[in-house]
C-alpha positions in Angstrom: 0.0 0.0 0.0 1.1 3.3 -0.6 2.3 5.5 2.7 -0.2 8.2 3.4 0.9 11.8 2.6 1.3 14.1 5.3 -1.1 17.0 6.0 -0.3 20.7 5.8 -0.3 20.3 9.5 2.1 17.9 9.5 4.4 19.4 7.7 7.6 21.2 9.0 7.5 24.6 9.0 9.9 26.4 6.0 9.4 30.0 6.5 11.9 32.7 6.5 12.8 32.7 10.6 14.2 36.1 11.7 18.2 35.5 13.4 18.4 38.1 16.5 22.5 37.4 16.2 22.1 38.2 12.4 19.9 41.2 12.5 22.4 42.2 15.4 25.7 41.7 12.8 23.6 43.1 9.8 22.4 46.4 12.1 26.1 46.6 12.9 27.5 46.9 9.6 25.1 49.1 8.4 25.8 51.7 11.2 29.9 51.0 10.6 29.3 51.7 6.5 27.6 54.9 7.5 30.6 55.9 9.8 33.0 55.1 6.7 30.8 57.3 4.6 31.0 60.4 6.3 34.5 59.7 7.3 35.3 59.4 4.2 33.4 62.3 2.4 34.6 64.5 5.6 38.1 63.8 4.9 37.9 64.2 1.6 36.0 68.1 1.7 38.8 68.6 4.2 41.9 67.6 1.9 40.3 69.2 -1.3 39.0 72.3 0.2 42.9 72.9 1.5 44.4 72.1 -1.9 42.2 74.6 -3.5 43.2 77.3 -0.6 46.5 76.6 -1.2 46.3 77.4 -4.8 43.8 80.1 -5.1 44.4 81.9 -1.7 47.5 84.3 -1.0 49.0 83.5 2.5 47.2 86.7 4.7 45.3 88.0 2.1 41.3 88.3 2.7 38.8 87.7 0.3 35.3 88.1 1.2 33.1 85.3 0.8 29.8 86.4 2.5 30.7 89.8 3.1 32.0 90.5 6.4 30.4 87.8 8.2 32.8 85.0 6.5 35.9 86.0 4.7 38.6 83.8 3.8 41.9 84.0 4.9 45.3 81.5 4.5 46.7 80.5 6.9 49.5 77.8 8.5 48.8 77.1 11.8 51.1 74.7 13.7 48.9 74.4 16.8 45.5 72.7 17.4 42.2 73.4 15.9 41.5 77.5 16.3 45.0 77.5 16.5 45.2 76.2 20.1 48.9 74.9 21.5 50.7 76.1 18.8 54.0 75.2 20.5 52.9 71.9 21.4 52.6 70.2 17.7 53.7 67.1 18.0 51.9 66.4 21.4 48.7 67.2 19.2 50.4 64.6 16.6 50.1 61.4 19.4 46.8 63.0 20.6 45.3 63.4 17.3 46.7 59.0 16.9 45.2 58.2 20.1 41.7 59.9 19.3 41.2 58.4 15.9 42.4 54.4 17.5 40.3 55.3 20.4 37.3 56.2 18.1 38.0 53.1 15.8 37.4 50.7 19.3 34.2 52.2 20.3 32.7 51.7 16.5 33.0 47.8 17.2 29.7 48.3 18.9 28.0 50.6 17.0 24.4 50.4 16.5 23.3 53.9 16.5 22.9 56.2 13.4 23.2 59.1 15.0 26.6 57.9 16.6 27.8 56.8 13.3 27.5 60.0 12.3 29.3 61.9 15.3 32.4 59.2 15.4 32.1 60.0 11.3 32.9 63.0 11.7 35.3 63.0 14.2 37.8 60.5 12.6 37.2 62.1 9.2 38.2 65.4 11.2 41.4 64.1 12.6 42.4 62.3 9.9 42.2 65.6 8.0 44.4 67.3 10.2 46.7 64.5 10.8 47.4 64.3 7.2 48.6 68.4 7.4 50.8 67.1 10.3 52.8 64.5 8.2 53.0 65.8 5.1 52.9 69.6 5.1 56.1 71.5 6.2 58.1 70.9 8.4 56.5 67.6 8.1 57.6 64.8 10.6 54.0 64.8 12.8 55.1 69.0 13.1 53.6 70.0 10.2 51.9 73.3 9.9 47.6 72.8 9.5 46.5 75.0 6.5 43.6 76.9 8.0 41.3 79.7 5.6 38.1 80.1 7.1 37.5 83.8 9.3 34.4 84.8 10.8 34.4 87.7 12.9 36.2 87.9 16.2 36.9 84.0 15.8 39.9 82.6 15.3 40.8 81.3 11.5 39.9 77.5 11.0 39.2 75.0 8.5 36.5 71.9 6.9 38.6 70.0 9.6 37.9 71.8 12.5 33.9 72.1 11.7 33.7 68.4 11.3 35.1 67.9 14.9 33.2 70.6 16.6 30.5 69.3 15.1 31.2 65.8 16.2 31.4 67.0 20.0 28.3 68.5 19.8 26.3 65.8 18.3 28.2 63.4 21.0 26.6 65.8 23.5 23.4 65.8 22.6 23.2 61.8 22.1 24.6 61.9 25.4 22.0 63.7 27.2 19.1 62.2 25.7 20.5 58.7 26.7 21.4 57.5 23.3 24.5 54.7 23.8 26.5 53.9 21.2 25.0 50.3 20.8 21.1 53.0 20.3 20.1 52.1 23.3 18.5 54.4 25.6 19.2 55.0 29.3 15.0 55.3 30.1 14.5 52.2 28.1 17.1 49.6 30.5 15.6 50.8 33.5 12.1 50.3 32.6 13.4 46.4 31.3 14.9 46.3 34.6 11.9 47.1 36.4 10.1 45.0 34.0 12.4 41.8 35.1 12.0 42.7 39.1 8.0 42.5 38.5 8.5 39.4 36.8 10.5 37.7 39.4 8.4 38.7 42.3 5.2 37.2 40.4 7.1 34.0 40.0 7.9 33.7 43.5 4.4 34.7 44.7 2.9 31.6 42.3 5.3 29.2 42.7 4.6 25.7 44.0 6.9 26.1 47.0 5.1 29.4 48.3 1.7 27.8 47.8 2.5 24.9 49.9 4.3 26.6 52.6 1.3 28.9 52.5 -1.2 25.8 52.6 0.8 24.6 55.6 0.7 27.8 57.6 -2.9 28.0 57.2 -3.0 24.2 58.3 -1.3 24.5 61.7 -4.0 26.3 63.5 -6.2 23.1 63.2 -3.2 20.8 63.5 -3.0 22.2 66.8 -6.7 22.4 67.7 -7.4 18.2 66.7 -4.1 17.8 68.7 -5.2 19.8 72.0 -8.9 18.5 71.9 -9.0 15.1 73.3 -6.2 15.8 75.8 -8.4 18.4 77.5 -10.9 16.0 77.1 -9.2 13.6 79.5 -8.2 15.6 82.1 -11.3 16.8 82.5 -12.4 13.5 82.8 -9.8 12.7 85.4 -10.5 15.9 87.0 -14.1 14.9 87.4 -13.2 11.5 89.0 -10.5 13.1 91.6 -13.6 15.2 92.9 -16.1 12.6 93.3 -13.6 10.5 95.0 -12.7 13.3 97.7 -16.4 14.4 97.9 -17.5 10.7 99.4 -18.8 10.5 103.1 -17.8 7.5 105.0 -20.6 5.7 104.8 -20.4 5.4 101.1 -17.1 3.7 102.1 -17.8 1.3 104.0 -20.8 0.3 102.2 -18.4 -0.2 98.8 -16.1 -2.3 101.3 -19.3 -4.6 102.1 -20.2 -5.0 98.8 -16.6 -6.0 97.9 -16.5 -8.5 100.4 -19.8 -10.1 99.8 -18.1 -10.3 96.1 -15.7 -12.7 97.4 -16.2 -16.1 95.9 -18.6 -18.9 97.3 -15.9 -22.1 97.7 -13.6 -20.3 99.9 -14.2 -20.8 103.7 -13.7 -19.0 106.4 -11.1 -19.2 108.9 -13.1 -20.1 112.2 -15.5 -22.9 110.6 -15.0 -26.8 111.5 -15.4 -29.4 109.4 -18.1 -31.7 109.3 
């Protein structure tokens, strides 16, 4: 006979299941391709923007831009961004290192857009720079940054600097909304937390264990009253018998004495009789 053919019931379920460790790895390398995106296209404003500066601007010579709100002006500035410790160039050469390897480790749990975006920034930002410091003049991690960008009563910067400013203030404002680098939120972990304490205290409360020992603490009280019951019982009945004896005159006594000795069995004789 031919076997019977399983029912759609039977059959084992082939649908598309969703991987949590997957989705995790997949979420990951999204975020990480954004952060090499705008690293990339930050660093790469930066180093063209300072080509064309270098070739199209005179070294201290304004041109205005947006009139006097933004003018630009070349530059070299051997110190920091805004032209912060400028005698300090190569400390701001192993700083500049530490920030970008620093930056790199923190992206391994990346998960967050916005963070992507900020750490983005930031290494395009320092990369930018960095590249000034090796291979501009002097050269050997103490080479001048070439800075052309004046605003008013600000010190003269460049793409470089705006990426990094702007990459601290994003990280600040991720940062006080409760935005980790993995995108989770600060609000959201104490509420699971919460959550999990709730959870654990109904599981207790229903447990097998807490029903019995609640069963057997309801239980004693009659344990105890079945126990104590026929024991009072008894000594009141002993009680009772203890009185009656002490409450009997003497004449009830010695009329239970004859009655004991008229009890006595018939073949026995007495003493004083003689024998026939």
């Amino acid at each position: 006979m031919p076997e019977p053919r399983p029912s759609e019931s039977d059959r084992p379920d082939t649908g598309s299941t969703v991987d949590p460790a997957g989705e995790r790895r997949g979420l990951a390398v999204g975020k990480i391709l954004l952060l090499v995106v705008v690293a990339a296209s930050a660093y790469a404003l930066d180093q063209l923007s300072k080509a064309w500066a270098v070739s199209s601007l005179d070294v201290g010579v304004p041109r205005e831009l947006v009139g006097d709100l933004l003018q630009l002006r070349r530059t070299s500035n051997p110190g920091a961004a805004f032209s912060i410790a400028t005698n300090a160039t190569w400390i701001l050469t192993v700083v500049a290192c530490c920030v970008i390897a620093c930056t790199i480790y923190v992206a391994r749990r990346l998960r967050s857009r916005g963070w992507a975006c900020a750490l983005g920034l930031l290494i395009g930002g320092a990369l930018g720079n960095l590249t000034d410091r090796f291979f501009r003049a002097p050269g050997g991690g103490k080479g001048h940054v070439v800075d052309f960008l004046e605003l008013p009563n600000w010190p003269i910067f460049n793409v470089a600097d705006m990426c990094i400013v702007s990459a601290a203030v994003l990280i600040c404002v991720l940062a006080f909304v409760g935005i980790g680098v993995d995108g989770s939120r600060a609000a959201d972990e104490e509420d699971e937390d919460e959550e999990l304490t709730a959870d654990g205290d109904d599981r207790d409360a229903s447990s097998p264990q807490g029903s019995a020992a609640e069963v057997g603490t309801a239980d004693e009280p009659r344990a105890d009253a079945r126990a104590t019951g026929p024991v009072t019982e008894s000594s009141a009945a002993v009680a009772d018998s203890e009185g009656d004896a002490e409450a009997a005159t003497p004449e009830d006594k010695g009329v239970a004495e004859t009655g004991a000795s008229t009890a006595e069995p018939h073949g026995r004789t007495s003493p004083g009789s003689t024998r026939r």
